[in-house]
C-alpha positions in Angstrom: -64.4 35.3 14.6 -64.3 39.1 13.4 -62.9 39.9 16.8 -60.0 37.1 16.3 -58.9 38.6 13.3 -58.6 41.9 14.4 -56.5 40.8 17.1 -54.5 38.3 15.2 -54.0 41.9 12.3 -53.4 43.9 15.2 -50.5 41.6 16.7 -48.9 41.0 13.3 -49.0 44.6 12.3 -47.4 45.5 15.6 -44.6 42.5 15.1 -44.3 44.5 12.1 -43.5 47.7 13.1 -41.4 46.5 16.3 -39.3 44.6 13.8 -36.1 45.5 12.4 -36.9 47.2 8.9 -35.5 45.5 6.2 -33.4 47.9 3.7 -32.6 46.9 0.4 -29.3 46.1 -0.7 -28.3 49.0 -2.2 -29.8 50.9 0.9 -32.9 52.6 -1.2 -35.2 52.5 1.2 -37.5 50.4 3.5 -38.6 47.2 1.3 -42.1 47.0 1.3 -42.5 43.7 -1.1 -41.0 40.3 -1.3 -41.2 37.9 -4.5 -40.2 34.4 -3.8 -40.7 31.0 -5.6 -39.0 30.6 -9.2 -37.2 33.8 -9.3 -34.3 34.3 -11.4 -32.7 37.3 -10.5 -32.8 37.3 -6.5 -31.0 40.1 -4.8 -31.9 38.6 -0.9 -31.2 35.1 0.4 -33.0 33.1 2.6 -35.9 34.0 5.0 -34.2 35.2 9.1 -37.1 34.1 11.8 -35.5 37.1 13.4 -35.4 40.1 11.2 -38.2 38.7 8.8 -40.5 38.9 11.9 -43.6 38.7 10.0 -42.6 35.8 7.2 -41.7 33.5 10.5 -44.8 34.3 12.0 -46.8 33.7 8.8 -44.6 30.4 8.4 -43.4 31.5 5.1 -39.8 29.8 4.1 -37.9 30.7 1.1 -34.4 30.7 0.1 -33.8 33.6 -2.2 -35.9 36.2 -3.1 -36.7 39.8 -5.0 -37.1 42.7 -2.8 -38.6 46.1 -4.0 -38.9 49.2 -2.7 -41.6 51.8 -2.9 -39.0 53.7 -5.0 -38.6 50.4 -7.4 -42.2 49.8 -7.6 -42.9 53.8 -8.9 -40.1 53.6 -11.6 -42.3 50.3 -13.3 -44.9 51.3 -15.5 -47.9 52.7 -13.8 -51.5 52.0 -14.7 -54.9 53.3 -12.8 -58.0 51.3 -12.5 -61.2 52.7 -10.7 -63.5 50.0 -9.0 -66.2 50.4 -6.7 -67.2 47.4 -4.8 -71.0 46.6 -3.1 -70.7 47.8 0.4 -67.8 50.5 -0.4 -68.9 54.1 0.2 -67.8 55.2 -3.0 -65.6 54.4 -6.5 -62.1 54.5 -6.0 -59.3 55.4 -8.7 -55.8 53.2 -7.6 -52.2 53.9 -9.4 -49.2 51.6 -9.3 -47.7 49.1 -11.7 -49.8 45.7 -12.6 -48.6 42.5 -11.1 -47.3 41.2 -14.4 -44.9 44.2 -14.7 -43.7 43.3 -10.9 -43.2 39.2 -11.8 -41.2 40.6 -14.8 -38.8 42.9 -13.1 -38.0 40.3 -10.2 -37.6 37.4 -13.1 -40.4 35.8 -11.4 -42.4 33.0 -14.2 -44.4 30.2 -12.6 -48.4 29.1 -13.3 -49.3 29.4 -9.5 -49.2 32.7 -8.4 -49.8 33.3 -4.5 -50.3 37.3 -3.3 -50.1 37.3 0.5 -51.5 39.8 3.1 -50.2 41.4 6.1 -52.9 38.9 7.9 -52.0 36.2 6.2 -54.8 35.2 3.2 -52.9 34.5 0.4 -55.5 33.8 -2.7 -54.0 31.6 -5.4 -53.7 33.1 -9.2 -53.2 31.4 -12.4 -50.3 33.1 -15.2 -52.9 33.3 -17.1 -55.3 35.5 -14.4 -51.8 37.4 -14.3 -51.8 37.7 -17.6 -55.0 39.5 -18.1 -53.5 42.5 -16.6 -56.1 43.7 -14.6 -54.4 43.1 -11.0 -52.5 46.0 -10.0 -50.2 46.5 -6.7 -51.6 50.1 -6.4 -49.3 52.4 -4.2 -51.7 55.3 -4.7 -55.7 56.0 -4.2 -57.3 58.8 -5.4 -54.5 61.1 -5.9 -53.2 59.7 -2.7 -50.1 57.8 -1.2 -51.6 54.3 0.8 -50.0 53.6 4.0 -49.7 51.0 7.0 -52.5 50.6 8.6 -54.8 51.8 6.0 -54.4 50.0 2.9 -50.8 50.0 1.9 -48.5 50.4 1.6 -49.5 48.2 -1.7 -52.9 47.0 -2.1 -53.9 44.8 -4.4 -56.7 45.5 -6.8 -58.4 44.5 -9.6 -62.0 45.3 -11.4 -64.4 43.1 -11.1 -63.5 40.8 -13.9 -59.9 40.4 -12.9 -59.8 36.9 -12.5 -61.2 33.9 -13.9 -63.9 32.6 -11.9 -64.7 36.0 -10.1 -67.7 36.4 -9.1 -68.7 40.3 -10.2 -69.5 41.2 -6.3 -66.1 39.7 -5.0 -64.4 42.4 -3.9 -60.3 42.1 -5.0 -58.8 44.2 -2.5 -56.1 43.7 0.5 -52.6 45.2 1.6 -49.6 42.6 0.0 -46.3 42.0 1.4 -45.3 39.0 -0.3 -46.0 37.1 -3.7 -44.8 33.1 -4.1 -44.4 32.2 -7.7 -44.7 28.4 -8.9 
């Protein structure tokens, strides 16, 4: 099963990076995150099966949508949070702006809030998990920019009691490319 997914990551990643990059509108740079659902300010229509390699192959479908770039995310309120995880080598300290700050910015208010991997998993949030402001889209890691194929370019993160019904051990922690909002 392990080997499936790193297969199934490998080939998606690739798709990724053999597909057209998507700029943002006002040509800012490479967008690295997509907000869909009830959003009321979209600057993007609809989801191409061709340039949005990775949302057809992921089956995901929208019809307008926020974009951000890794220039839009640093100009929202940053915040740091330091976790360390059973089975990670050590405590890490991540930077980047909390998920709440993100839905704000894109007009994005719903009660079912969907954060979706490169790979795929996509856990399901509450507002009110949101709300706590403990999830972060960190673009940094100990001093350091994140990047594709390591853990970025966003990861999501989150201390241990992030969410409600987390268990303490549950690690919170996977690249994003997309967030649905319900």
């Amino acid at each position: 099963m392990l080997r499936y997914l790193r297969v199934l990551l490998a080939l998606v990643v690739g798709g990724l990076l053999a597909a057209p990059v998507a700029f943002a509108a006002d040509g800012g740079g490479p967008v690295v995150l997509t907000v869909t659902g009830n959003v009321a300010k979209p600057n993007r229509g609809p989801v191409d099966a061709f340039e949005d390699a990775v949302f057809a192959h992921l089956e995901v479908k929208f019809d307008k949508a926020f974009t951000f770039t890794l220039a839009e995310l640093q100009s929202l309120p940053q915040r740091s949070v330091t976790v360390r995880y059973e089975g990670w080598p050590r405590e890490v300290t991540a930077t980047g702006p909390e998920i709440g700050d993100v839905l704000k910015a894109a007009g994005a208010e719903g009660t079912k809030i969907l954060v979706q991997a490169f790979d795929g998993y996509a856990p399901e949030f509450t507002g009110d998990d949101i709300a706590r402001g403990k999830l972060i889209l960190a673009l940094a890691a100990d001093g350091k920019p994140l990047s594709l194929g390591g853990r970025g370019p966003l990861w999501l993160l989150g201390p241990p009691d992030s969410f409600a019904g987390q268990d303490g051990e549950d690690s919170l922690a996977f690249a994003v490319i997309h967030i649905d909002v319900q």
